[in-house]
C-alpha positions as CSV (number, residue, x, y, z in Angstrom):
1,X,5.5,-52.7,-52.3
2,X,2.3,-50.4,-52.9
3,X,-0.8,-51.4,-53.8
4,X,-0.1,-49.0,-57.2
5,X,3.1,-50.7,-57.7
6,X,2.1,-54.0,-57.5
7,X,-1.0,-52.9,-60.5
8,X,2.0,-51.4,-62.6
9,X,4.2,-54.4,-62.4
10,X,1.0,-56.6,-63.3
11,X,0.4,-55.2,-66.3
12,X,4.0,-55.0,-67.4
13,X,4.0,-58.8,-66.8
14,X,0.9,-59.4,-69.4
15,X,2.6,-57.3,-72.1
16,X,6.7,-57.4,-73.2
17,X,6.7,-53.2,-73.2
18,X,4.1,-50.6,-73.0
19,X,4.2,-46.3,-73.6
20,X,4.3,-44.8,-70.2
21,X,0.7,-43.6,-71.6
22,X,-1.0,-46.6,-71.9
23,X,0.2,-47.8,-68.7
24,X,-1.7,-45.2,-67.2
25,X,-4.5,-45.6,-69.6
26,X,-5.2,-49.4,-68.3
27,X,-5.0,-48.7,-64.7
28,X,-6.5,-45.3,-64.7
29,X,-10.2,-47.1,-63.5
30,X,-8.5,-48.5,-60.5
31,X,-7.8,-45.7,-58.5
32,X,-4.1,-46.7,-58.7
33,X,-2.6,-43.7,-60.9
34,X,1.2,-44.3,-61.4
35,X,2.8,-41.1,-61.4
36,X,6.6,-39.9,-61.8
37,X,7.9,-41.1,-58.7
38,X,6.2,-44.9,-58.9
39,X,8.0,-45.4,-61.9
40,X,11.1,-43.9,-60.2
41,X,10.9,-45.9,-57.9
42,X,10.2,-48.9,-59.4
43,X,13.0,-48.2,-61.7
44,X,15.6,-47.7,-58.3
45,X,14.7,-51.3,-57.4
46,X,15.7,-52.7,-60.6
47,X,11.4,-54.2,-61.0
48,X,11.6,-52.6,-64.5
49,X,13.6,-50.7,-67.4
50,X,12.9,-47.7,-68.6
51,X,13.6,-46.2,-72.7
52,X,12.5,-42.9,-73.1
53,X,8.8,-43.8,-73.2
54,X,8.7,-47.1,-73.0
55,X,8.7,-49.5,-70.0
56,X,9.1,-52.8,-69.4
57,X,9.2,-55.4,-66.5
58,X,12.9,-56.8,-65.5
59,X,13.6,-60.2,-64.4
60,X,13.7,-59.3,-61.1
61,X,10.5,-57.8,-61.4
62,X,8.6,-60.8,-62.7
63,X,10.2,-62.9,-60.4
64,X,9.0,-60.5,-57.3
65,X,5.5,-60.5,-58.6
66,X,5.6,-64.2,-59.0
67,X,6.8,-64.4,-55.3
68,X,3.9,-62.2,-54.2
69,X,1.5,-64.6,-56.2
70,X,2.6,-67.3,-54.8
71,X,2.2,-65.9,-51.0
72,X,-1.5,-64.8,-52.0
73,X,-2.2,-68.4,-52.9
74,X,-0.4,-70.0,-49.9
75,X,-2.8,-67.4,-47.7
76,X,-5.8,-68.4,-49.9
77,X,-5.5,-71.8,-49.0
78,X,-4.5,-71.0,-45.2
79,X,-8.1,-69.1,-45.1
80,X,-9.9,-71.9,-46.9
81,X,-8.5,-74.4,-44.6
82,X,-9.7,-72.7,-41.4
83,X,-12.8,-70.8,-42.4
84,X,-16.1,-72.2,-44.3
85,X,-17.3,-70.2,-47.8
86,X,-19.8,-68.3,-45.8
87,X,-17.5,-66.7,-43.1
88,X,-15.2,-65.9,-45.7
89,X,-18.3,-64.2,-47.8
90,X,-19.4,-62.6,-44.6
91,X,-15.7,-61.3,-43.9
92,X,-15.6,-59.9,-47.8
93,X,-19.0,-57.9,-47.4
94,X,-17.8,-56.6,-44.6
95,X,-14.5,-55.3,-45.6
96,X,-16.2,-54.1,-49.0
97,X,-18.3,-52.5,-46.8
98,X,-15.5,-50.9,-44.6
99,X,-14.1,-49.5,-48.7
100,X,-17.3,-48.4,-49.7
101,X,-17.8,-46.0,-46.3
102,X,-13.9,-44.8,-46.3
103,X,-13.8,-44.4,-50.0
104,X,-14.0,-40.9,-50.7
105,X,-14.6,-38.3,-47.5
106,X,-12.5,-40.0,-44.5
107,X,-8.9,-39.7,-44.8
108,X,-7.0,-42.2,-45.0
109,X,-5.4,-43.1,-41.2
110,X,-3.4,-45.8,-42.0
């Protein structure tokens, strides 16, 4: 699942149905802008139902993003266990630092 996916499923899962529009109108600041073939897609894996305008997050869809909650927590807790708060503070400037120089000129390699 993309990282724009992921956003578009999130805020489906904090409202019952939204306008295509204002889908894009909450994630717009993010970088993540979900165009025609995200919500294709999204809509091919049965994560959400689409009427006319209006979209809205399946059961299977909540219950992915749940999944994918859960793992970020168990992998919280994995770093927690085997790092201190200041390595993991160092590791987060650095990879900020790593988005901040990549952000806009270099393309992307990965």
């Amino acid at each position: 699942m993309s990282e724009t996916e992921y956003f578009y499923l999130s805020v489906l899962a904090m409202n019952d149905q939204l306008s295509k529009s204002d889908i894009v109108l909450r994630l717009e600041h993010t970088g993540h802008y979900p165009d025609q073939d995200i919500v294709a897609r999204l809509e091919r894996k049965s994560l959400i139902s689409v009427d006319n305008d209006n979209v809205s997050i399946t059961e299977q869809g909540r219950g992915i993003l749940i999944e994918l909650l859960k793992l970020s927590e168990s992998l919280n807790a994995q770093i927690k266990k085997h790092f201190t708060s200041e390595e993991i503070s160092m590791a987060n400037a650095f990879l900020n630092k790593i988005i901040e120089i990549t952000k806009s000129d270099i393309p992307e390699l990965w």
